[in-house]
C-alpha positions in Angstrom: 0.0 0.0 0.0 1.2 3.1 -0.8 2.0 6.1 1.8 0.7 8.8 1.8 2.4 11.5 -0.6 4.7 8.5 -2.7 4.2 7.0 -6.0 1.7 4.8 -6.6 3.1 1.4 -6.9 1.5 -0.9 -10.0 0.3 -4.3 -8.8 2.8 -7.0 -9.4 2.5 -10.8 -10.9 4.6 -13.0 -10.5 5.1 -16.2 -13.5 7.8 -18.9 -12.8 7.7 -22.2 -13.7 10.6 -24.7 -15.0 8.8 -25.1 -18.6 10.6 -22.1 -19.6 8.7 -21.6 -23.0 5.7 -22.2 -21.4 6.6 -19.5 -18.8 7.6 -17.1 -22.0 3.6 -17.8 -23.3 2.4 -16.8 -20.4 4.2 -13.3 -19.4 3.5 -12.4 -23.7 -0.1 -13.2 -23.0 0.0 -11.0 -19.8 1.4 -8.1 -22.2 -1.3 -8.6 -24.8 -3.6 -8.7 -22.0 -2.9 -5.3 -20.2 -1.1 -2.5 -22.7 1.5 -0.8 -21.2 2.7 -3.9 -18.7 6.3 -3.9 -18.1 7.9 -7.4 -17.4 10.9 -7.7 -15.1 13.6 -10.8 -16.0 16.8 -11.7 -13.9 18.3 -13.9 -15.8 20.5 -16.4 -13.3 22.4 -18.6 -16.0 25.4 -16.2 -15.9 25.7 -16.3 -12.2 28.8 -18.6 -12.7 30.1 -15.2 -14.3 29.9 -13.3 -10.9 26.9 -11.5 -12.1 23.2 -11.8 -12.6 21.4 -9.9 -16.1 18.6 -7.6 -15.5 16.1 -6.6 -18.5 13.2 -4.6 -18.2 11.0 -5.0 -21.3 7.4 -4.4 -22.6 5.4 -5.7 -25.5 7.9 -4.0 -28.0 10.9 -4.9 -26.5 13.8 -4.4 -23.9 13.7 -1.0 -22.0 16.8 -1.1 -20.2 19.3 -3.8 -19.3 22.1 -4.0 -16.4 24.1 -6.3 -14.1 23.5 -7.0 -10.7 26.4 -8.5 -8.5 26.3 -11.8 -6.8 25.7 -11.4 -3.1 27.2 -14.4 -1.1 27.8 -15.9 -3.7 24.2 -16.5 -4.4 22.4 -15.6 -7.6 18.5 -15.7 -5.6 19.9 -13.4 -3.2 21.1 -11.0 -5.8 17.5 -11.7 -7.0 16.2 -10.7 -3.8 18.4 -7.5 -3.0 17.7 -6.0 -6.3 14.2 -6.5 -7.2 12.5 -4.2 -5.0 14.3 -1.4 -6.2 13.8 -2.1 -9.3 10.0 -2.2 -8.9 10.2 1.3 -7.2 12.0 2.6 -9.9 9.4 1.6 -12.2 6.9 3.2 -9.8 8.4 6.3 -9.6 8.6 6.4 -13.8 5.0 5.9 -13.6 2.7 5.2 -16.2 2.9 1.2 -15.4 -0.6 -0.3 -15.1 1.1 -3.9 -14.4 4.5 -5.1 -13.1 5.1 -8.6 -14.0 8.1 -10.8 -12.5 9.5 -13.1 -14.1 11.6 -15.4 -12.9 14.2 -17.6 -13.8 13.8 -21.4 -14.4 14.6 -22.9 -10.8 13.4 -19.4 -9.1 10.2 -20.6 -6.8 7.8 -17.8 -6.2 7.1 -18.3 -3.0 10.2 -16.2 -1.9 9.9 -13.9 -4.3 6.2 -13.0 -3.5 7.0 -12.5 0.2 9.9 -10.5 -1.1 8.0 -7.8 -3.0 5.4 -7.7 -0.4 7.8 -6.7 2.1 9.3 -4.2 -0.1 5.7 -2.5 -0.2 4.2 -3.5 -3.1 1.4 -5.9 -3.6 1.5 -9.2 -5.0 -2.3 -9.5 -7.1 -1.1 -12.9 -8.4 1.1 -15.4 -8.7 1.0 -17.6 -12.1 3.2 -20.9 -12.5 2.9 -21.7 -16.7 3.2 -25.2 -17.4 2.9 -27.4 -20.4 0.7 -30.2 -18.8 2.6 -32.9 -21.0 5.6 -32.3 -19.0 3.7 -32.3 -15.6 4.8 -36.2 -15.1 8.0 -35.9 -17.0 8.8 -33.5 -14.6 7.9 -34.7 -11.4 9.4 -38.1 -12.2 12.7 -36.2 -12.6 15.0 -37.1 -9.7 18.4 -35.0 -11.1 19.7 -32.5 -8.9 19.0 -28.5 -10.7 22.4 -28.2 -10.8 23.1 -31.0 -13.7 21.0 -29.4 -15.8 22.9 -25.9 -15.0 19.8 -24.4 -13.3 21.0 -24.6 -9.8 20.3 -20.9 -7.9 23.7 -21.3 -6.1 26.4 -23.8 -5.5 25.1 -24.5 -2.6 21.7 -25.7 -4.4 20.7 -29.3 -3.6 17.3 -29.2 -5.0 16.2 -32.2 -7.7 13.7 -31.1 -10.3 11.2 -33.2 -9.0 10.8 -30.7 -5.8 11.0 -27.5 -7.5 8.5 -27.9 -9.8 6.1 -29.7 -7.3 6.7 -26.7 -5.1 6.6 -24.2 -8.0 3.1 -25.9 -9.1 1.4 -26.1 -6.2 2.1 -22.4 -4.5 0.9 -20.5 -7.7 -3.3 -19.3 -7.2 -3.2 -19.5 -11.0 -1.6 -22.3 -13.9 -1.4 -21.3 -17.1 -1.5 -24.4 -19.6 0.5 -24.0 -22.6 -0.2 -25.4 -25.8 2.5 -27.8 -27.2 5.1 -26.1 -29.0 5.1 -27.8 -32.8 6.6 -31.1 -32.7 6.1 -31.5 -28.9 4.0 -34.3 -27.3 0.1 -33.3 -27.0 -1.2 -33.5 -23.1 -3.8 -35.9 -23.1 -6.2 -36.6 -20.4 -4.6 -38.1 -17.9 -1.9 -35.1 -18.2 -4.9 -32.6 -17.5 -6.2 -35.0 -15.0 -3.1 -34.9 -13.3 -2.5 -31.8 -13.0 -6.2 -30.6 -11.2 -5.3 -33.7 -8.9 -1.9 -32.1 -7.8 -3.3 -28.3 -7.7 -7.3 -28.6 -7.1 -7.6 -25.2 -6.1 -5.8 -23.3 -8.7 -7.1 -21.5 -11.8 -6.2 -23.0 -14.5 -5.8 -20.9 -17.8 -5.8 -22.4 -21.7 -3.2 -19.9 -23.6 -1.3 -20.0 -26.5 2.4 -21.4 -27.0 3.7 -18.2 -28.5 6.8 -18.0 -30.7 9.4 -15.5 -32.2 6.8 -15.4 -35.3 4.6 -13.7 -33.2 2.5 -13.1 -29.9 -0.5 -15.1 -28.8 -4.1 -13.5 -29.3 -4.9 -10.9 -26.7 -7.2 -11.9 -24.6 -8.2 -10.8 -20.9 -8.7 -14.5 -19.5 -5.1 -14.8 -18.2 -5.1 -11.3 -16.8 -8.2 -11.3 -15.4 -6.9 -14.1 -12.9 -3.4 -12.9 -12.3 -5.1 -9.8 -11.2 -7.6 -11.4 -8.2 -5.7 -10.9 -5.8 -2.9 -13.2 -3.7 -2.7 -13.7 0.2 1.1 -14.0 0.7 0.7 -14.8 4.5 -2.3 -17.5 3.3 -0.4 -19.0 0.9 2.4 -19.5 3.0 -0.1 -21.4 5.8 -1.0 -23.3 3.0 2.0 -25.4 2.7 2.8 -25.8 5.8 2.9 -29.6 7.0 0.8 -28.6 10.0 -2.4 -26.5 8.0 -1.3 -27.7 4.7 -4.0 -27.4 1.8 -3.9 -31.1 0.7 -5.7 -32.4 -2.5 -9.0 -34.6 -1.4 -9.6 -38.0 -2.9 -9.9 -38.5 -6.4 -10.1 -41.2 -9.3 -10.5 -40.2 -12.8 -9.1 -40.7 -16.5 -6.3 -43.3 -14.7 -5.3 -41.0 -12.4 -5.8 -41.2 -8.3 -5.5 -39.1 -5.0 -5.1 -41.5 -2.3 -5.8 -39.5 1.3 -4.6 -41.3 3.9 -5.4 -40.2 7.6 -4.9 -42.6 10.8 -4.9 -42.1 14.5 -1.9 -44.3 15.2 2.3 -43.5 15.2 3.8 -45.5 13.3 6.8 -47.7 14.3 10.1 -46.2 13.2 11.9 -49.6 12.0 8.7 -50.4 9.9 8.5 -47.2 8.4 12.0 -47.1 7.9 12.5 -50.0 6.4 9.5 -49.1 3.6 10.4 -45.5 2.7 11.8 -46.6 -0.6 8.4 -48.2 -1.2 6.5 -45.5 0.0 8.7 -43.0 -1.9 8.1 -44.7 -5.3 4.9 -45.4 -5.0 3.4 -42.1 -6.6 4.0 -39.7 -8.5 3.8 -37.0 -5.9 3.3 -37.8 -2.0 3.2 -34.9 0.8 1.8 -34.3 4.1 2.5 -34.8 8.1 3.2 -37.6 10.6 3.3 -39.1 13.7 6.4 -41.9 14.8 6.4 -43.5 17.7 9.2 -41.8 19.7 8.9 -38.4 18.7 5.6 -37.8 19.7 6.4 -34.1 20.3 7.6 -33.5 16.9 5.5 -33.0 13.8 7.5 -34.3 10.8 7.1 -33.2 7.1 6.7 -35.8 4.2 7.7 -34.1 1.1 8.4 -36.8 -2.3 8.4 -36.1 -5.9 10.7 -37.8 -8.3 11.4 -41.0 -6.4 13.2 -38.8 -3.8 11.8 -38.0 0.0 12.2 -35.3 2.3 11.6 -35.9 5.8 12.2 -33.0 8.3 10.5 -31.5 11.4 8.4 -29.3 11.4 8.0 -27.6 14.7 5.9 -29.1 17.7 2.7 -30.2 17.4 0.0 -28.5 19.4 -1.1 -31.0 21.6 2.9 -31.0 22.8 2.9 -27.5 24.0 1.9 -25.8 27.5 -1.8 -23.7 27.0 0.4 -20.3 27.7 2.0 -21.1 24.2 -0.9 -21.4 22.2 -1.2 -18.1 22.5 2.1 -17.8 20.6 0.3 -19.8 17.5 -0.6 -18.0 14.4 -4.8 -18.4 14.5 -4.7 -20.4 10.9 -2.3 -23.3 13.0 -4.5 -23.5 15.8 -7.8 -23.7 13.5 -6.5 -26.7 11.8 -5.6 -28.5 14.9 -9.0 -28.1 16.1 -10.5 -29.7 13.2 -8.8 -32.7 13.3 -8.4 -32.8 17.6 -8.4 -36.5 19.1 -9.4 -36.0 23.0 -6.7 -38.5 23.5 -3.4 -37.5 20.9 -5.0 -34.1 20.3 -3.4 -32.8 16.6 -1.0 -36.3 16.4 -2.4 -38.0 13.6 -1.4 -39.3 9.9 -2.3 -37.4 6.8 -0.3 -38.2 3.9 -1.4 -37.7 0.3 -0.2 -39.8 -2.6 -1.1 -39.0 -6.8 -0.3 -40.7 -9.2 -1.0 -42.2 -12.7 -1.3 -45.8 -12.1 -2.0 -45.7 -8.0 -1.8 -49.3 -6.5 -4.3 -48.0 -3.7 -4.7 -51.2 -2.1 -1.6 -52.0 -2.3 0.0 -48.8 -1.0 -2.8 -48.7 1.7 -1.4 -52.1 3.3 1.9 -51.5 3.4 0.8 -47.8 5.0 -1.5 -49.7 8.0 1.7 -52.5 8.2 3.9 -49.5 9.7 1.8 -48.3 12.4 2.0 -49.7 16.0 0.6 -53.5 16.3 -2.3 -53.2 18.8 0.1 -54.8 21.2 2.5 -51.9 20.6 -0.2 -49.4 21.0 -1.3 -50.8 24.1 2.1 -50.7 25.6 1.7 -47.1 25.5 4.4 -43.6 25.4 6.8 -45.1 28.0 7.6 -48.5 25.5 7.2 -46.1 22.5 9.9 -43.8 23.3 11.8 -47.2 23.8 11.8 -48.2 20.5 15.1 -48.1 18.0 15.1 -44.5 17.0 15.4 -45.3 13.2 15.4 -41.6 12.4 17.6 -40.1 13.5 20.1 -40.3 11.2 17.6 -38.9 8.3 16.0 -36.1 10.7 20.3 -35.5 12.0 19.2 -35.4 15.1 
């Protein structure tokens, strides 16, 4: 929001998304879409360089170009230092109805969209453009960003896999490319996929664009970037603890298994099946409870036959009342839906998609991991006696 006496800042959307031309489609159909939009571009491919490329363009061309200098060695926090003022300059040029972002390949808009809203200005959407032929291609892609030269830093130990589930899933709006000629046509387990993975997002039809020309203006695209974004919502929104998870869902050969017990499971057993587990979908996300560690809410995050386990703060039902107050309200609403007068939040809720979903299958070895009844009976004094098979993962 602007203060009183400054420059009135443009609203800013933000498009990311590893499909690169897809990505290009989408920021052309934003320019078609509101004459006069400025696109902002840091390029990081030349970070290796000791710099990163700056280019401020509309729907005629570059405006201005420059270099920004690594900082730490990091070409996302070059990113970060430099793109505020380089949205206030725009401001204070005036005459900008839209700023749109764009960001490089591996960028994830999450930071970026808390980083402009801190800086002032308001984030009205965020847009991740994907071709949905790639969605699987993609998310079955275990390679580290950095062997495909679109690691942020060389300190960046993301896969593919990961950065485009997370890249997907933040955005409030997808925009689905059309096949570039000579590319593979999504079909409908593509689509399918892809409103399994993101229920909740808009998702836009544009055109592929090329160097031939720019896709047909029309205000669909725009219209949605332009809705409006909650940063602080979408942040609570993938968080393990109030995550929005997709529901359950079968359709065109593609399935959403929701999984939710009332049980910890055993730390060997689990253990022992997370390679299983791991490759058993597609995509698989969400929070659990082990035996053990029942203070601890730990994160499930898999995509590309690669898991992430981590903790991820206490859960509720672990901490004094005089804390709660400590809790942001969204936290504290989601552990009251899902309360157990006995474990209070501690519960299982993982989510697996997939083409191709052994349900059953997955399902049994899932139940075979909790506690026995015997071993639920024994209650928290045996539990925390169990081998702590964890803690190597979770570096405790």
């Amino acid at each position: 929001m602007s203060e009183p006496g400054r420059f009135p800042e443009p609203p800013v959307v933000i498009v990311g998304g590893l499909h690169a031309d897809a990505r290009r489609a989408a920021v052309a159909r934003l320019l078609a879409d509101v004459p006069g939009s400025v696109v902002l571009h840091h390029d990081l491919a030349t970070a290796a360089a000791g710099t990163v490329v700056r280019t401020v363009r509309d729907a005629t061309g570059i405006l201005a170009a420059g270099e920004a200098p690594l900082v730490n060695d990091c070409a996302c926090c070059a990113l970060r230092e430099d793109l505020v003022p380089e949205l206030v300059r725009l401001a204070e040029a005036g005459g900008t109805p839209l700023a749109v972002v764009e960001l490089w390949d591996s960028v994830e808009p999450k930071a970026m969209a808390e980083v402009v809203t801190a800086g002032g200005f308001t984030v009205a959407g965020v847009v991740t453009a994907v071709d949905p032929a790639l969605v699987l291609p993609y998310l079955g892609n275990g390679d580290d960003l950095a062997e495909g030269g679109l690691a942020a830093a060389a300190t960046d130990q993301r896969t593919v896999a990961d950065t485009f589930a997370r890249q997907l899933e933040y955005a409030s709006v997808l925009a689905l490319a059309e096949p570039l000629p000579g590319s593979p046509e999504a079909d409908d387990e593509d689509r399918e996929l892809l409103a399994q993975l993101h229920p909740t997002a808009r998702r836009v039809p544009i055109g592929h664009g090329n160097p031939a020309g720019t896709p047909p203006a029309g205000p669909e695209l725009a219209r949605a970037a332009l809705a409006g974004f909650d940063v602080e919502a979408a942040a609570a929104a993938q968080h393990p603890a109030c995550a929005l998870l997709p529901a359950e869902a079968d359709a065109h050969g593609v399935a959403t298994l929701v999984w939710h017990r009332r049980r910890p499971f055993h730390p060997e057993r689990l253990y022992a099946a997370l390679e299983d587990l791991t490759c058993a979908a597609a995509r698989s996300r969400g929070r659990f409870w082990l035996a053990g560690k029942g203070d601890t809410l730990l994160h499930w995050d898999a995509a590309g036959g690669a898991l992430c386990v981590e903790g991820a703060g206490p859960w509720l039902a672990s901490l004094p009342d005089a804390a709660w107050e400590l809790v942001p309200p969204v936290r504290r609403a989601a552990a009251a839906l899902d309360w157990h007068p006995e474990h209070g939040d501690r519960c299982q809720h993982l989510v697996f998609t997939s083409p191709g979903l052994d349900r059953d299958g997955l399902e049994r070895l899932l139940e075979s991991c909790l506690l026995t009844d015997a071993e639920y009976a024994a209650g928290q004094a045996a539990w925390d006696l169990l081998p702590p098979a964890f803690d190597t993962l979770l570096e405790v």
